[in-house]
C-alpha positions as CSV (number, residue, x, y, z in Angstrom):
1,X,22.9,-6.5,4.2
2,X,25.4,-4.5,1.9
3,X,23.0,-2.6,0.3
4,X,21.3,-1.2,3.4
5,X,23.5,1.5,2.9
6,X,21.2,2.7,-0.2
7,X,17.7,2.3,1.6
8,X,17.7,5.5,2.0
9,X,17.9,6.5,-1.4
10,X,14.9,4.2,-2.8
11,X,12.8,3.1,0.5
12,X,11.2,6.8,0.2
13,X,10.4,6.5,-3.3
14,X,9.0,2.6,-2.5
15,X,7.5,3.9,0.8
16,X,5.5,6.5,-1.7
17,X,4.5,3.7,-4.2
18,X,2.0,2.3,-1.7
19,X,0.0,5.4,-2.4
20,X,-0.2,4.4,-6.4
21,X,-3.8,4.0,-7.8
22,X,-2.3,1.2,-10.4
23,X,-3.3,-2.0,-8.3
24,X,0.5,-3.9,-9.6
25,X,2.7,-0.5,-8.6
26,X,0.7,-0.9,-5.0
27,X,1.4,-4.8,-4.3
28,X,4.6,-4.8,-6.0
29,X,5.5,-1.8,-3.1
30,X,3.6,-3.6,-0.4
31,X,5.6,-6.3,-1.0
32,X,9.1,-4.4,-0.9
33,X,7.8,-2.9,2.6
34,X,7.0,-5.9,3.6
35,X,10.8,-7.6,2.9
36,X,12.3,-4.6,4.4
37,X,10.3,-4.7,7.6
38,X,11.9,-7.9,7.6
39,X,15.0,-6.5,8.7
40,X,13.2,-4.9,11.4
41,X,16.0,-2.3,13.0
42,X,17.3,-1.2,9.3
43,X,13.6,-0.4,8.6
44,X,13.1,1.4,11.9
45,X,13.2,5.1,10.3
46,X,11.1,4.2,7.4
47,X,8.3,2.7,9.7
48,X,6.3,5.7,10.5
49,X,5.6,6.7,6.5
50,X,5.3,3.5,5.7
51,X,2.6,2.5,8.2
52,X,0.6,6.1,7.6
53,X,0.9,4.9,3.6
54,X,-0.4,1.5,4.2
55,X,-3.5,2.8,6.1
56,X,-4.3,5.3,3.6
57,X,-4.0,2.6,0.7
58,X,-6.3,-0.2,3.0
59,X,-9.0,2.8,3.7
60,X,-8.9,3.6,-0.1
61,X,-9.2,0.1,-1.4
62,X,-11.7,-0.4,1.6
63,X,-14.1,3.0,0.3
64,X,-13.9,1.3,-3.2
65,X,-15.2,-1.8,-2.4
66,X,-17.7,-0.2,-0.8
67,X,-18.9,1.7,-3.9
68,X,-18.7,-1.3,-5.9
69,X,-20.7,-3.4,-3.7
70,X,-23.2,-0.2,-3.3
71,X,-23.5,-0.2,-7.2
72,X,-23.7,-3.4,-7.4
73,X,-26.9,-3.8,-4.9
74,X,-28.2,-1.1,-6.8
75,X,-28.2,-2.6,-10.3
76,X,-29.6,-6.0,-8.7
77,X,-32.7,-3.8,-6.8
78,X,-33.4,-2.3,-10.8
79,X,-33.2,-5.8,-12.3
80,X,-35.6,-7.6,-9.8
C-alpha cells in the first residue's frame, strides 16, 4: 500500500499497454490491471480507461481469430 501514492504516475502508462499489438507487452499489462483492480477503491479512477482498453484489446484479438480461422477454412476448401 505505500506505493499507491505513485499509481498515478505508471497505471496510465500500464492502462495504455493493454492496447500493445506485441502479445507479451498485452498479458504482462493485463495482468498489472488485473493486481491493481485488486485493490478495488485505489483502482477506482483508473477503471474507466482501463475497462474501454480491455474491450478494445478482446474485440481485436477476437477480429484476428476470426481471420485466421477464415484463412484457415479457406486453405482447407483449396486443398480438398
Amino acid at each position: 500500500e505505500d506505493g499507491l501514492s505513485l499509481w498515478p504516475l505508471f497505471m496510465p502508462r500500464l492502462i495504455q499497454c493493454l492496447l500493445s499489438s506485441d502479445a507479451r507487452v498485452l498479458q504482462a499489462a493485463a495482468y498489472g490491471v488485473q493486481q491493481g483492480a485488486l485493490l478495488q477503491q485505489a483502482f477506482q479512477p483508473f477503471v474507466q480507461e482501463a475497462a474501454k482498453n480491455l474491450l478494445t484489446a478482446v474485440n481485436r484479438s477476437q477480429k484476428t481469430k476470426n481471420k485466421m480461422e477464415q484463412a484457415s477454412g479457406r486453405k482447407r476448401s483449396r486443398s480438398s
